[in-house]
C-alpha positions in Angstrom: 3.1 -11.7 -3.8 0.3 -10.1 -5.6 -2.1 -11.3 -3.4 -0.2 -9.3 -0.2 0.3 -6.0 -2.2 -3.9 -6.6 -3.1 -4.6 -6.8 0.3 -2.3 -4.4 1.4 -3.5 -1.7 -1.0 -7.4 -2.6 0.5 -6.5 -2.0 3.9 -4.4 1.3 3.2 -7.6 2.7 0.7 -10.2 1.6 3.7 -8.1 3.7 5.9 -7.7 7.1 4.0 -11.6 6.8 3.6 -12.5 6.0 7.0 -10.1 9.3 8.0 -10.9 11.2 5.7 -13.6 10.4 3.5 -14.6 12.2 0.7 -12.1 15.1 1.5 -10.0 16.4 -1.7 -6.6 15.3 -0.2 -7.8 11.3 0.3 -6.5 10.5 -3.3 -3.2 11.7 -2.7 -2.6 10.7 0.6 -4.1 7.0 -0.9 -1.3 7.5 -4.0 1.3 8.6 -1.1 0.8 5.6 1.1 0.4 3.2 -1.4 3.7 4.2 -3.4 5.5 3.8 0.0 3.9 0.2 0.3 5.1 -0.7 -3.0 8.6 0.5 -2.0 9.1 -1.3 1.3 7.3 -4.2 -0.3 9.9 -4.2 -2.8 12.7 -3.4 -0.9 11.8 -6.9 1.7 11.5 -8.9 -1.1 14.9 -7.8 -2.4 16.4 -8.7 1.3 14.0 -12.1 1.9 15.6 -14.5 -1.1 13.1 -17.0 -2.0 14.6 -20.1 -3.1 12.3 -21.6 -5.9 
């Protein structure tokens, strides 16, 4: 799991600088997206059980 929110965070960061670069609003759109990720992550990991 930590491994898919690693690579996940990558690609978003990768994509707010290709877009917008050095711009002063990258870090917050990066801190926007990324909390969003988290949330969705978290929300399909609720709904997918895992059976150990």
């Amino acid at each position: 799991m930590l491994v898919l929110i690693w690579f996940s965070v990558c690609i978003i960061f990768a994509f707010v600088q290709f877009i917008l670069g050095d711009s002063g609003h990258s870090l917050e759109l990066f801190a926007l997206l990324t909390a969003i990720l988290l949330f969705a992550i978290n929300k399909l990991k609720n709904k997918v059980k895992i059976n150990k």
